[in-house]
N, C-alpha and C positions, 0 to 999 in steps of 0.2 A: 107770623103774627108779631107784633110792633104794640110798645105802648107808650103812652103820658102821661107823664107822671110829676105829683107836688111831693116834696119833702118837708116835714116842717123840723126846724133846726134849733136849739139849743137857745138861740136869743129870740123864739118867735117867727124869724124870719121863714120865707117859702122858698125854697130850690125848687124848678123845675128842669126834667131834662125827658130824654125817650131812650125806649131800650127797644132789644129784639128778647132779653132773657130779664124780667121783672127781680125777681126775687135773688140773681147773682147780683144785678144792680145794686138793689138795697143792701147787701153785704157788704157791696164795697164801700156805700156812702154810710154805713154807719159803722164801720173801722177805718174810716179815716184814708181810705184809699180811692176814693170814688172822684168825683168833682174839685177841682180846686176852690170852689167855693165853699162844699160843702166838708174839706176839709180844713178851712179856717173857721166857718161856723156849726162844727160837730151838729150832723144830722139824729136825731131825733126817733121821729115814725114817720113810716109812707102816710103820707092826708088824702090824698085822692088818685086813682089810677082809672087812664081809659085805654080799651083794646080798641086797634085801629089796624085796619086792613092791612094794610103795606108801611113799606115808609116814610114815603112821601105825605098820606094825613097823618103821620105822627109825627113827621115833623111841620106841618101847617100846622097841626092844633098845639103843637111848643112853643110854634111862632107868635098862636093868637094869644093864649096864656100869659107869655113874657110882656106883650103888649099891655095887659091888666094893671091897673095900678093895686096896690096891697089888699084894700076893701074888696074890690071889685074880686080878688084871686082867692079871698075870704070865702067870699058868698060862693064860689065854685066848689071849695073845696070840704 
């Protein structure tokens, strides 16, 4: 099992990224050892998380997400 998942971070902004283990993820991106991004914008709380078959749709539905402009990743999440 595979997921995708929104971060929302410390100045509002959205991390998105996919795991195979949801909740070591979150650990890491909110102690600051997860993402490079999300360890310059201290993550927050998980905002929306989806279970996806394999890995391959959880990385197409990371792809289509990062595509989102901010609004658009609002209303998703």
């Amino acid at each position: 099992m595979y997921y995708t998942y929104m971060i929302r971070c410390l100045d509002n902004s959205i991390y998105t990224g996919m795991t195979n283990d949801i909740n070591k993820r979150l650990e890491e991106h909110l102690n600051c050892k997860g993402a490079k991004y999300t360890k310059s914008h201290q993550a927050k709380k998980l905002e929306a998380v989806w279970r996806c078959k394999d890995k391959s749709l959880a990385c197409k539905l990371e792809y289509q997400i990062k595509q989102l402009n901010k609004t658009e990743k609002e209303k998703n999440s």
